[in-house]
N, C-alpha and C positions, 0 to 999 in steps of 0.2 A: 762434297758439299751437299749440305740438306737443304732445300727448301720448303717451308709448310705453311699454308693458311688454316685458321679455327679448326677442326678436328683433325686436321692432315699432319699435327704437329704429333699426334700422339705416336702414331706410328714411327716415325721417323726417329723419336727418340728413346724409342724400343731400338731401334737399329743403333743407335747409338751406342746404347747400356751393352747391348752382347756385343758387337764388334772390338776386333783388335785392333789401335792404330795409336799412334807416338804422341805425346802433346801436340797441339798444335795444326797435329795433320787434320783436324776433323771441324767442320764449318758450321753451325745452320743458321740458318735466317729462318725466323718468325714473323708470320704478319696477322693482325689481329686489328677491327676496327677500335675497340681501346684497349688501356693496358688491364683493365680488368676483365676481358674476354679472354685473355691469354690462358693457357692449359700446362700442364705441366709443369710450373713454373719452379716448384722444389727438384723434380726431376733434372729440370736445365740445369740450375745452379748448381745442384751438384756434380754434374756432368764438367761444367767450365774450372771446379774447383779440383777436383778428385780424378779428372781425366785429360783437361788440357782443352775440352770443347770452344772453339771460337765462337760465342753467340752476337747477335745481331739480331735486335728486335723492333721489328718498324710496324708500330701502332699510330693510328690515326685514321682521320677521313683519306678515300681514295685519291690519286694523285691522279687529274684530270690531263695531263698530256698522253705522252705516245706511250710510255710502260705504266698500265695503267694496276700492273702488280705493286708496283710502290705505292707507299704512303702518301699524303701533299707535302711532309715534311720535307721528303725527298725528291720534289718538285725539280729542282734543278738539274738535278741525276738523271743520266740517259740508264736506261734497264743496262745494257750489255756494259757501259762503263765501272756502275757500280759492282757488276759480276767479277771483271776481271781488275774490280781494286780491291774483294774480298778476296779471290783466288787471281792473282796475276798468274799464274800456269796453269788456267782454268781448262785448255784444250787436252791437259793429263788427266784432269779431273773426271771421277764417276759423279755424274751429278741426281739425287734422286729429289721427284719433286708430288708434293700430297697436299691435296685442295680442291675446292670446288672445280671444274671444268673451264670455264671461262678464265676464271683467275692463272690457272694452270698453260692455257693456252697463250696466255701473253708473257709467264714466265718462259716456257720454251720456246717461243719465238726470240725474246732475247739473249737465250740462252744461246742456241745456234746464231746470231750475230755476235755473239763475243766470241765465238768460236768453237764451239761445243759439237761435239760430233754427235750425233743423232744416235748413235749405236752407244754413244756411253749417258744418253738420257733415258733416265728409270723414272716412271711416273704411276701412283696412283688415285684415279679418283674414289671421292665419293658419294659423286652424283652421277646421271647419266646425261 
Protein backbone atom coordinates (compact mmCIF):
# COMPACT_ATOMS: atom_id res chain seq x y z
CA UNK A 1 0.00 0.00 0.00
CA UNK A 2 1.29 3.46 -1.03
CA UNK A 3 0.17 6.38 0.36
CA UNK A 4 1.16 9.95 -1.04
CA UNK A 5 0.23 13.67 -0.67
CA UNK A 6 1.42 16.49 -3.43
CA UNK A 7 5.19 15.71 -4.00
CA UNK A 8 5.15 12.44 -2.00
CA UNK A 9 3.21 10.81 -4.83
CA UNK A 10 6.30 10.98 -7.14
CA UNK A 11 8.35 8.93 -5.26
CA UNK A 12 6.25 6.28 -4.45
CA UNK A 13 5.38 5.74 -7.96
CA UNK A 14 9.00 5.34 -8.87
CA UNK A 15 8.60 2.40 -6.42
CA UNK A 16 5.98 1.30 -8.10
CA UNK A 17 7.39 1.29 -11.82
CA UNK A 18 10.61 -0.93 -10.69
CA UNK A 19 9.05 -3.19 -8.21
CA UNK A 20 7.76 -6.73 -8.91
CA UNK A 21 4.23 -7.64 -7.79
CA UNK A 22 0.99 -9.66 -9.36
CA UNK A 23 -2.05 -7.40 -10.49
CA UNK A 24 -3.78 -6.24 -8.07
CA UNK A 25 -1.28 -6.85 -5.20
CA UNK A 26 -0.26 -3.16 -5.42
CA UNK A 27 -2.51 -0.11 -3.73
CA UNK A 28 -1.82 3.75 -3.80
CA UNK A 29 -3.93 6.44 -2.67
CA UNK A 30 -3.39 10.03 -3.69
CA UNK A 31 -4.37 12.93 -2.12
CA UNK A 32 -4.16 16.20 -3.57
CA UNK A 33 -6.14 19.64 -2.68
CA UNK A 34 -7.60 19.47 -6.41
CA UNK A 35 -7.54 17.12 -9.06
CA UNK A 36 -5.42 19.49 -11.04
CA UNK A 37 -2.62 19.60 -8.23
CA UNK A 38 -2.27 15.89 -8.85
CA UNK A 39 1.34 14.62 -10.34
CA UNK A 40 2.04 11.91 -12.05
CA UNK A 41 -0.99 11.29 -13.38
CA UNK A 42 0.08 9.65 -16.94
CA UNK A 43 2.58 7.76 -14.85
CA UNK A 44 -0.60 6.29 -12.58
CA UNK A 45 -2.60 5.37 -15.36
CA UNK A 46 -0.43 3.52 -16.87
CA UNK A 47 0.61 1.73 -13.81
CA UNK A 48 -3.44 0.76 -13.14
CA UNK A 49 -3.56 -0.27 -16.88
CA UNK A 50 -0.13 -2.08 -17.72
CA UNK A 51 0.50 -3.32 -14.06
CA UNK A 52 -2.75 -4.03 -12.28
CA UNK A 53 -2.10 -0.80 -9.86
CA UNK A 54 -5.17 -0.32 -7.59
CA UNK A 55 -5.47 3.70 -7.51
CA UNK A 56 -7.52 5.75 -5.26
CA UNK A 57 -7.43 9.38 -5.64
CA UNK A 58 -8.98 11.59 -2.93
CA UNK A 59 -8.84 15.36 -4.06
CA UNK A 60 -10.63 17.98 -2.29
CA UNK A 61 -10.74 20.34 0.68
CA UNK A 62 -9.40 18.83 3.95
CA UNK A 63 -11.82 16.64 5.90
CA UNK A 64 -12.41 18.56 9.15
CA UNK A 65 -12.99 15.38 11.58
CA UNK A 66 -10.65 12.84 13.35
CA UNK A 67 -8.49 11.67 9.95
CA UNK A 68 -7.80 14.74 8.89
CA UNK A 69 -5.71 12.86 5.99
CA UNK A 70 -8.85 12.39 4.09
CA UNK A 71 -10.60 14.43 1.92
CA UNK A 72 -14.32 16.21 3.14
CA UNK A 73 -15.59 14.00 0.36
CA UNK A 74 -14.57 11.29 2.66
CA UNK A 75 -16.16 12.80 5.52
CA UNK A 76 -18.10 9.93 6.71
CA UNK A 77 -14.93 7.53 6.68
CA UNK A 78 -13.21 6.85 9.87
CA UNK A 79 -9.06 6.81 8.60
CA UNK A 80 -8.41 3.18 9.72
CA UNK A 81 -11.80 1.95 8.29
CA UNK A 82 -11.16 3.17 4.96
CA UNK A 83 -7.42 1.52 5.22
CA UNK A 84 -8.73 -1.72 5.85
CA UNK A 85 -11.65 -1.47 3.03
CA UNK A 86 -8.74 -0.68 0.53
CA UNK A 87 -6.53 -3.54 2.04
CA UNK A 88 -8.89 -5.86 4.27
CA UNK A 89 -5.40 -7.93 5.29
CA UNK A 90 -3.76 -4.60 5.77
CA UNK A 91 -1.74 -6.05 9.08
CA UNK A 92 0.25 -8.18 5.98
CA UNK A 93 0.61 -5.30 4.35
CA UNK A 94 4.14 -3.06 3.80
CA UNK A 95 2.59 0.11 4.04
CA UNK A 96 4.86 3.09 2.70
CA UNK A 97 3.74 6.69 3.26
CA UNK A 98 5.36 10.25 1.51
CA UNK A 99 4.06 13.84 2.34
CA UNK A 100 4.31 16.73 4.25
CA UNK A 101 4.75 15.78 8.07
CA UNK A 102 1.72 16.65 9.63
CA UNK A 103 -0.46 15.17 7.01
CA UNK A 104 1.89 11.92 7.43
CA UNK A 105 1.37 11.85 11.05
CA UNK A 106 -2.41 11.44 10.93
CA UNK A 107 -2.05 8.93 8.18
CA UNK A 108 0.18 6.69 10.62
CA UNK A 109 -1.86 7.06 13.42
CA UNK A 110 -4.48 5.58 11.41
CA UNK A 111 -2.66 3.28 10.03
CA UNK A 112 -1.64 1.65 13.33
CA UNK A 113 -5.46 1.53 14.48
CA UNK A 114 -6.44 -0.49 11.55
CA UNK A 115 -3.71 -2.48 12.64
CA UNK A 116 -0.55 -1.92 11.05
CA UNK A 117 2.44 -2.76 12.79
CA UNK A 118 4.94 -0.10 13.19
CA UNK A 119 7.84 -2.19 11.78
CA UNK A 120 6.02 -2.66 8.44
CA UNK A 121 5.41 1.44 8.23
CA UNK A 122 7.95 3.11 5.65
CA UNK A 123 7.63 6.84 5.60
CA UNK A 124 9.08 9.67 3.95
CA UNK A 125 9.07 13.20 4.44
CA UNK A 126 9.60 16.25 2.88
CA UNK A 127 9.59 18.61 5.22
CA UNK A 128 10.93 18.85 8.51
Amino acid sequence: LMIGAGAGVAPLVSLLEEQAYRPGDATLVTRDHTERDALRQSAIARLVAERGVRHAALSGPRNPGASPWLDAGHAAWRGPDLIRYLAPDIPAWDVYVCGPVPWMSAVIRDLKRAGVPGDRIHSEAFTI
